[in-house]
C-alpha positions in Angstrom: 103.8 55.9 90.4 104.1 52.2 89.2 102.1 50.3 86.8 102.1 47.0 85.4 101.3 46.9 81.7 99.8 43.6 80.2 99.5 42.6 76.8 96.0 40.3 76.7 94.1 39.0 74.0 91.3 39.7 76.2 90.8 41.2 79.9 88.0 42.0 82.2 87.4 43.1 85.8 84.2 42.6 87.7 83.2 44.0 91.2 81.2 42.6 93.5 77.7 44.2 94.4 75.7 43.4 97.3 74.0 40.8 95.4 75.3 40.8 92.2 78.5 40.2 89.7 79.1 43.1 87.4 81.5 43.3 84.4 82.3 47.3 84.6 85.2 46.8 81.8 86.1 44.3 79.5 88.6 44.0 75.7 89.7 41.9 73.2 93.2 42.4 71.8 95.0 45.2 73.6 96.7 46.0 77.1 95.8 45.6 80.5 97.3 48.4 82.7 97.4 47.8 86.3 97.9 52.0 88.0 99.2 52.8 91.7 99.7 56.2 92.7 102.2 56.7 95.2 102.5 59.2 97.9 103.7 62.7 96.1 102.9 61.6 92.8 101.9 64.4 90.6 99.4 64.7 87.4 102.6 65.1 85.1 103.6 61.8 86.1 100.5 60.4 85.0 100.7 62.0 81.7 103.8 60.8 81.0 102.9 57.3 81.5 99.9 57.1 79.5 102.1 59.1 76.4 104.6 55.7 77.0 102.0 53.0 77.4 100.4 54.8 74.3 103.7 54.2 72.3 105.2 51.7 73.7 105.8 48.9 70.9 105.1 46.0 72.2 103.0 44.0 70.0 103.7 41.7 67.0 104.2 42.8 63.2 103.6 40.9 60.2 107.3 39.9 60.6 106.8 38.7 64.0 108.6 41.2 65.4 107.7 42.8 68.4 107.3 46.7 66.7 104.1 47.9 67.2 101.7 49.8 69.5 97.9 50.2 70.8 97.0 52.5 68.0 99.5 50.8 65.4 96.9 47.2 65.8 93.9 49.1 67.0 93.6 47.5 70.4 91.6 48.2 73.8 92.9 49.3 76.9 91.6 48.5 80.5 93.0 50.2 83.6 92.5 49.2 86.9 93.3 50.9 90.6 95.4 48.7 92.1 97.2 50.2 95.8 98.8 46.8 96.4 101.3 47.9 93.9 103.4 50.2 96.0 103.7 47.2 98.6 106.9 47.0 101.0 107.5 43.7 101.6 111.1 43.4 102.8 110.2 43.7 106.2 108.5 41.1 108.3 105.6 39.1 106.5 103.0 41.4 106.2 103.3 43.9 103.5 102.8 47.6 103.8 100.8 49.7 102.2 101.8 53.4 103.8 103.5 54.6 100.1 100.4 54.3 98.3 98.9 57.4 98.0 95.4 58.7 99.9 92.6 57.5 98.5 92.0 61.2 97.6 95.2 61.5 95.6 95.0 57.9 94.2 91.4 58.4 92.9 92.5 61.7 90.7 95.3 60.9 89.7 94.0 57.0 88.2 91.0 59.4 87.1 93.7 61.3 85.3 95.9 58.8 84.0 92.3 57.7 81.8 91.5 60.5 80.7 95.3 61.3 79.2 94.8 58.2 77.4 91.4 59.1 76.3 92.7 62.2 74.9 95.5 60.0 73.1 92.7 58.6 71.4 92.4 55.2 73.5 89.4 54.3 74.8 89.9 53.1 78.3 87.6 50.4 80.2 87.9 51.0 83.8 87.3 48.9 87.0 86.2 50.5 89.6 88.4 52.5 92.7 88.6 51.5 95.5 86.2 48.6 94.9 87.0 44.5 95.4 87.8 43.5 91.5 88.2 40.4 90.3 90.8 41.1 87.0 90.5 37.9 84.7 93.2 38.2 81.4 94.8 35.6 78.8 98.1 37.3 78.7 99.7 37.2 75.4 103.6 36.3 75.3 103.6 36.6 77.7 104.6 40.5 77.7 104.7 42.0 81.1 106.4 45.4 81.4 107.2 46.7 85.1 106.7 50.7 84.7 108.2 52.6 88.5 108.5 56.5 88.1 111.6 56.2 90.0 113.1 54.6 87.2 112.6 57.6 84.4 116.2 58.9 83.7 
């Protein structure tokens, strides 16, 4: 499982209809988590990675300092599907893609992932799986944090 977590002063993601634009999640101050499920990922995993992107301190105290978290400013999240994440590009020019998990797996286990952080008491914003998105975000920091499940010790 990998994920890319953003913190944004504001993010959205809009898909493309047939002949429309629609916005299908969009906030202000908060985090913008970009979700891959990988092949043999398991539901734990994603629990344990919203519980760390719930508490992860990454945001800016009175002080300056970077010491607090989602619920410590009151910020949004929005989570998006993104399979392009589990990428092997070392060989050749065109990436890979066979890591990511099935589309089966990858739907309920991003489905998952939301609704532990729902039940952490964040309200989510989602794009949509599966679907072309177009992610627009003012990154603040810039703070970008690399999460791999491959990493935890």
């Amino acid at each position: 499982m990998k994920a890319v977590v953003q913190r944004v002063s504001e993010a959205s993601v809009t898909v493309e209809g047939a002949t429309t634009k629609e916005i299908t999640g969009a906030i202000g101050k908060g985090l913008l988590v970009l979700f891959c499920a990988e092949q043999g990922d398991q539901l734990a995993e994603a629990d344990y990675f919203a519980s760390k992107i719930s508490k992860m301190r990454i945001f800016t105290d009175e002080e300056g300092k970077i010491n607090l978290s989602l619920a410590d400013i009151g910020g949004s999240l929005l989570a998006v599907s993104q399979f392009t994440l589990a990428a092997n590009w070392r060989k050749g020019n065109r990436p890979g893609f066979s890591a990511a998990a099935s589309p089966d797996d990858g739907r309920r286990l991003y489905e998952h992932f939301c609704h532990s952080l729902e039940k952490l008491g964040h309200p989510v914003e989602k794009g949509v799986f599966g679907a072309r998105m177009e992610v627009r975000l003012l990154n603040d920091g810039p703070v970008t944090i690399i999460m791999d499940s491959k990493d935890k010790g």
